[in-house]
VONU-641112 format. One record per residue (C-alpha): residue number from 1; residue in three letters; x, y, z. Coordinates in Angstrom, 1 decimal, always signed. Layout:
! residues N
<r><num>NUM</num><residuo>ALA</residuo><east>X</east><north>Y</north><up>Z</up></r>
...
//
This chain:
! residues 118
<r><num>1</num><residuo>UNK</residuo><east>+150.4</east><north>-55.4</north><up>+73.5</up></r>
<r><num>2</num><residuo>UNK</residuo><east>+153.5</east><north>-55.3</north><up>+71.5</up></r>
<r><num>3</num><residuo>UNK</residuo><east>+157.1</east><north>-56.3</north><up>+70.4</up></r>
<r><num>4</num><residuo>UNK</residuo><east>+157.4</east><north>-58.9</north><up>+73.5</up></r>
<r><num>5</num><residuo>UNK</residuo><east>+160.1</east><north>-60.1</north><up>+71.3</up></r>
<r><num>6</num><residuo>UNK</residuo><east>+159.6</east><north>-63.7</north><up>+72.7</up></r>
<r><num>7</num><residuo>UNK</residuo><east>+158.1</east><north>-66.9</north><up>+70.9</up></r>
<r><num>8</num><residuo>UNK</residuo><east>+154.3</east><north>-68.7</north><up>+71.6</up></r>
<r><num>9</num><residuo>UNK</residuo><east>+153.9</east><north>-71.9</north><up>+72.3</up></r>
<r><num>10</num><residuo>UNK</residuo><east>+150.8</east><north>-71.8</north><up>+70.8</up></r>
<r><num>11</num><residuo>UNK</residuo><east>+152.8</east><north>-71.0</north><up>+66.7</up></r>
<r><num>12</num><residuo>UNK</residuo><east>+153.6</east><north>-73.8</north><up>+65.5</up></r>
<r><num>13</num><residuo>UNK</residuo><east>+157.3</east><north>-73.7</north><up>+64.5</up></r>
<r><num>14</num><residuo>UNK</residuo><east>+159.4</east><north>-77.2</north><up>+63.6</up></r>
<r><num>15</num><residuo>UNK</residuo><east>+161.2</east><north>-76.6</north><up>+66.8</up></r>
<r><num>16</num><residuo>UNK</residuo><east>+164.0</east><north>-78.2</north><up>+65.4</up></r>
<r><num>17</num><residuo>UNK</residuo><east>+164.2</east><north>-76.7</north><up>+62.2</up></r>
<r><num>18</num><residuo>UNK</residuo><east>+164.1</east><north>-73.3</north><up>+64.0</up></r>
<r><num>19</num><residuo>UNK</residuo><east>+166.4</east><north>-73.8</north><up>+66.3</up></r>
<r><num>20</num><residuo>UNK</residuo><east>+168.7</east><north>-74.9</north><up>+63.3</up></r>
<r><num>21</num><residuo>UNK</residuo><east>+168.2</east><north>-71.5</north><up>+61.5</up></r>
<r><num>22</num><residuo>UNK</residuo><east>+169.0</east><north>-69.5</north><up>+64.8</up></r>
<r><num>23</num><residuo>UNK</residuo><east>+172.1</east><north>-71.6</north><up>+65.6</up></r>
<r><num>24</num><residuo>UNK</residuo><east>+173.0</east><north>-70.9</north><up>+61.7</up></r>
<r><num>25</num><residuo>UNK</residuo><east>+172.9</east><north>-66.8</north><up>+62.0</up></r>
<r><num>26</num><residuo>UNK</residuo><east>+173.6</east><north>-67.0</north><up>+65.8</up></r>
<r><num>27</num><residuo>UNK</residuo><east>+170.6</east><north>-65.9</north><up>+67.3</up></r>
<r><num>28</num><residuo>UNK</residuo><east>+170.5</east><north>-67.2</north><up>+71.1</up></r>
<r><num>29</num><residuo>UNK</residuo><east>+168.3</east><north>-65.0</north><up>+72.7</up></r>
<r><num>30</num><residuo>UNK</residuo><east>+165.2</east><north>-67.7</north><up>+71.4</up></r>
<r><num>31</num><residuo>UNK</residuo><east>+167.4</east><north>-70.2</north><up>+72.8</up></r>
<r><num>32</num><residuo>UNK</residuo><east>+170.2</east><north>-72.8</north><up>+72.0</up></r>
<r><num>33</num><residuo>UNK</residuo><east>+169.6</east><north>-76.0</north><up>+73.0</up></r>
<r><num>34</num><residuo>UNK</residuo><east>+165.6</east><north>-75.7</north><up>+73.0</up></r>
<r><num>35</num><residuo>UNK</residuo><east>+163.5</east><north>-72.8</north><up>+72.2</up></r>
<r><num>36</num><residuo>UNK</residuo><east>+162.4</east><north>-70.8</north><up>+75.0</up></r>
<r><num>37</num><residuo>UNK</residuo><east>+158.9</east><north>-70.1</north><up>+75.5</up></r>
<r><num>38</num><residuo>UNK</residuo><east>+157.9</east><north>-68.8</north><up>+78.9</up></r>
<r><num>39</num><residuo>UNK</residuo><east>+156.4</east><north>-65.4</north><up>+78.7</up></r>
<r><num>40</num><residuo>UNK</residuo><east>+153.4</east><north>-65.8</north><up>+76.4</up></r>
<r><num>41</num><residuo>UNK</residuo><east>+152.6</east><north>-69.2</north><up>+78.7</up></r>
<r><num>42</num><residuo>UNK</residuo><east>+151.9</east><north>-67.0</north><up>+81.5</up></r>
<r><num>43</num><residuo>UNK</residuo><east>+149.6</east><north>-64.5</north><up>+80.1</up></r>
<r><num>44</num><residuo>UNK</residuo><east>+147.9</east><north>-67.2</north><up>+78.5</up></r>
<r><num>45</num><residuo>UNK</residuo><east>+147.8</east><north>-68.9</north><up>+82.1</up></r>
<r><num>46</num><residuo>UNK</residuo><east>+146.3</east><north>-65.5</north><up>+83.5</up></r>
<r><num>47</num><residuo>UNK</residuo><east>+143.8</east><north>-65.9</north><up>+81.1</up></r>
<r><num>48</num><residuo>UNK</residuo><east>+144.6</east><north>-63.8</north><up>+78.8</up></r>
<r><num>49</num><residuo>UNK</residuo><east>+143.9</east><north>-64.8</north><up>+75.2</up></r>
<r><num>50</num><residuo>UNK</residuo><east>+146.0</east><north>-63.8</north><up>+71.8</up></r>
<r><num>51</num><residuo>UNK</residuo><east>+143.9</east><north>-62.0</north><up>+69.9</up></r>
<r><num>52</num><residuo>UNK</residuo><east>+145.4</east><north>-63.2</north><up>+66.5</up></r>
<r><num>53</num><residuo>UNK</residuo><east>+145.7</east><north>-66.7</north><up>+67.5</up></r>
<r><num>54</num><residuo>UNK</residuo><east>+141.6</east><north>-66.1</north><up>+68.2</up></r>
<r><num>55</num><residuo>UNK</residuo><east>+141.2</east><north>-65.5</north><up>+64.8</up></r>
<r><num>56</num><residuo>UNK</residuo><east>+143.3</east><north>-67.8</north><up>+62.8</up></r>
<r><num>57</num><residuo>UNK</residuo><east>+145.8</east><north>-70.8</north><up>+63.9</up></r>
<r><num>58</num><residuo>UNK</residuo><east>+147.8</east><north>-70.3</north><up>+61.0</up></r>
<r><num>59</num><residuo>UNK</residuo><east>+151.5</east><north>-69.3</north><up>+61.7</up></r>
<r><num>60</num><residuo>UNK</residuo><east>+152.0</east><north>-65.4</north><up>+60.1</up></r>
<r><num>61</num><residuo>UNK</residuo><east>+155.4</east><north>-63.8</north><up>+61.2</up></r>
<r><num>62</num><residuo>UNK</residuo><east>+155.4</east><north>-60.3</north><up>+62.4</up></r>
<r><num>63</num><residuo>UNK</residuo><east>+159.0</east><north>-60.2</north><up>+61.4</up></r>
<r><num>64</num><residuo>UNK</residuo><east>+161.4</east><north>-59.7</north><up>+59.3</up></r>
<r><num>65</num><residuo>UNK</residuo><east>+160.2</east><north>-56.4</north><up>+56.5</up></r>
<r><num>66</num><residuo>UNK</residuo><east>+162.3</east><north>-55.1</north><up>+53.8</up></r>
<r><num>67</num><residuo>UNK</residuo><east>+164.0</east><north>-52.4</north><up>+56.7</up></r>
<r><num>68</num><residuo>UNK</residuo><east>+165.6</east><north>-55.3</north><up>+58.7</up></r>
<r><num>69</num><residuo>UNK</residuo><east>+169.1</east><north>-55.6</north><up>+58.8</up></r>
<r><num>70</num><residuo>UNK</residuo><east>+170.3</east><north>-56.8</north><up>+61.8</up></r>
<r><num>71</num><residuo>UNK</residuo><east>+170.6</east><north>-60.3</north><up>+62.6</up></r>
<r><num>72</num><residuo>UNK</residuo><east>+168.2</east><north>-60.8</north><up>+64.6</up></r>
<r><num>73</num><residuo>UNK</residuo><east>+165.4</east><north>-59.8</north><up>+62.3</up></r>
<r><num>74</num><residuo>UNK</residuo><east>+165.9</east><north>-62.0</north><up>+59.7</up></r>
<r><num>75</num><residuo>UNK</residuo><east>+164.1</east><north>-65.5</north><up>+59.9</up></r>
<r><num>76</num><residuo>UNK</residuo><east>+160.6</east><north>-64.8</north><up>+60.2</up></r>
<r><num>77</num><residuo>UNK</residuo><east>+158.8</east><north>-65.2</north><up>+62.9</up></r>
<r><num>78</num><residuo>UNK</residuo><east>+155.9</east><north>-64.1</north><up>+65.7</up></r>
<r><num>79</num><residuo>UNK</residuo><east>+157.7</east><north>-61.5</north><up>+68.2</up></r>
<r><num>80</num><residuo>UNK</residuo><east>+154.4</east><north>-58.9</north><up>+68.3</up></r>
<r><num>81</num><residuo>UNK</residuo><east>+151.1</east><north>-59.7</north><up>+70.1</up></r>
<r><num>82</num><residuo>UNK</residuo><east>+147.6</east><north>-58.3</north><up>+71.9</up></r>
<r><num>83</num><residuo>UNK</residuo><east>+146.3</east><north>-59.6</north><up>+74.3</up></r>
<r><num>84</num><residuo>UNK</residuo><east>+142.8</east><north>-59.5</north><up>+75.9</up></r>
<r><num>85</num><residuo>UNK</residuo><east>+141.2</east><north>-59.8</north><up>+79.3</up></r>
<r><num>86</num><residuo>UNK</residuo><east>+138.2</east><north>-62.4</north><up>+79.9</up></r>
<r><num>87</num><residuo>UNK</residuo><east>+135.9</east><north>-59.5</north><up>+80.0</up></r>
<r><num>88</num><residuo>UNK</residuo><east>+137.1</east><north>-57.7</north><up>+76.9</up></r>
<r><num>89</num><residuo>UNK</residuo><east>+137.0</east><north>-61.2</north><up>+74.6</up></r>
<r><num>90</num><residuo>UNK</residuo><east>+133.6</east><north>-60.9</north><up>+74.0</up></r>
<r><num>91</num><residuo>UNK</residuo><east>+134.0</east><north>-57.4</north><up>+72.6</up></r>
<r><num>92</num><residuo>UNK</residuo><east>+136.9</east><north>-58.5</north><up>+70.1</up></r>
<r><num>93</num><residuo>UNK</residuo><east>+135.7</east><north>-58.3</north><up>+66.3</up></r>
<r><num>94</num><residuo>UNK</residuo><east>+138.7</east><north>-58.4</north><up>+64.1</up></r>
<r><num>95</num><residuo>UNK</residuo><east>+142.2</east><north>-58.6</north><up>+64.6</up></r>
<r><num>96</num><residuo>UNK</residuo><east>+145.1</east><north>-59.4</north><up>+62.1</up></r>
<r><num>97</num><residuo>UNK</residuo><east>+148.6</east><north>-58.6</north><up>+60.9</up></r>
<r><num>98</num><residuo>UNK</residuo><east>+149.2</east><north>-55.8</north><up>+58.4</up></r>
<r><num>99</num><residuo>UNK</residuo><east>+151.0</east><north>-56.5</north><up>+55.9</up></r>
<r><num>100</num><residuo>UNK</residuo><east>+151.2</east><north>-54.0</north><up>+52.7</up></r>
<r><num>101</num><residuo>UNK</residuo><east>+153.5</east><north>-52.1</north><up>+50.5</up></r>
<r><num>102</num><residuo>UNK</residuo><east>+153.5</east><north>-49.2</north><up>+52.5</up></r>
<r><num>103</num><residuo>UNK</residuo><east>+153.8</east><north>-51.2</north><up>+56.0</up></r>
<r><num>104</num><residuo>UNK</residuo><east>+157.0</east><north>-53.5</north><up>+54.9</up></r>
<r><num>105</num><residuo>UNK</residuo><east>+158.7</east><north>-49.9</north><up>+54.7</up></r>
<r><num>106</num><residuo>UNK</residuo><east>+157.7</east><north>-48.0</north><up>+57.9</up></r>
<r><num>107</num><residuo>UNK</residuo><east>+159.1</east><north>-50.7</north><up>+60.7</up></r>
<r><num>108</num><residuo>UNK</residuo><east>+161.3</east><north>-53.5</north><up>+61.2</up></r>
<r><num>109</num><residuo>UNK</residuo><east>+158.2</east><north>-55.3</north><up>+62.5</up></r>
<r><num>110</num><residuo>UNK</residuo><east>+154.7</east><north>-55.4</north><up>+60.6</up></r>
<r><num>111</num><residuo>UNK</residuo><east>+151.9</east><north>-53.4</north><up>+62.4</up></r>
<r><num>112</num><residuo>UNK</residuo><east>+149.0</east><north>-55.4</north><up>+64.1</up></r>
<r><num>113</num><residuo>UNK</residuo><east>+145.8</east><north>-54.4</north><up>+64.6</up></r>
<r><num>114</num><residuo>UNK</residuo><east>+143.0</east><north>-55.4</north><up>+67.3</up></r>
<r><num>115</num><residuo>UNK</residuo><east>+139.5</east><north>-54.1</north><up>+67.3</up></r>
<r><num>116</num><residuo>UNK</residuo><east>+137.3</east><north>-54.0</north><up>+70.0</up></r>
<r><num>117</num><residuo>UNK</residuo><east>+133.1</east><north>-53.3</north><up>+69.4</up></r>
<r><num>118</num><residuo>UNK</residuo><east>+131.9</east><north>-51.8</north><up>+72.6</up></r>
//
């Protein structure tokens, strides 16, 4: 779990549009010429599964909140994850990003939040 600061295949981004908006504000480390996706690939190969992406399909970025200021924080996107094992899946109950007053002031990425019922 964490900032893997890397994109996944499975958020649906206009890859063109994107890829646009990081040539724009000269972002390369998503890519230049094509986005690169190949970390979150393997975990999901190594059947791991995303525990947000279990819950919802929709596209929310963990990035950017009101504290960022570089460049690189500044189009939004998905850069924080947790993951889960086969045998913890069935233990998942809730996971989701949080976004509040009081968490778009503490980090230059929103908090997420997995729980496991044991």
């Amino acid at each position: 779990m964490g900032d893997l600061n890397t994109l996944s295949p499975q958020d649906e981004y206009d890859q063109n549009k994107l890829l646009l908006s990081l040539r724009h504000k000269n972002i390369k480390k998503f890519g230049i010429k094509q986005l690169q996706i190949k970390v979150i690939p393997r975990l999901l190969e190594a059947g791991f599964t995303d525990t947000l992406k279990h819950y919802s399909n929709n596209l929310e970025p963990t990035i950017p909140t009101s504290l960022n200021s570089d460049k690189d924080h500044v189009i939004p996107l998905r850069l924080d994850y947790i993951f889960v094992s086969k045998n913890l899946l069935p233990f998942l109950s809730h996971a989701e990003i949080i976004k509040r007053e009081q968490t778009d002031q503490v980090s230059d990425h929103f908090p997420i939040f997995a729980e496991l019922k044991l």
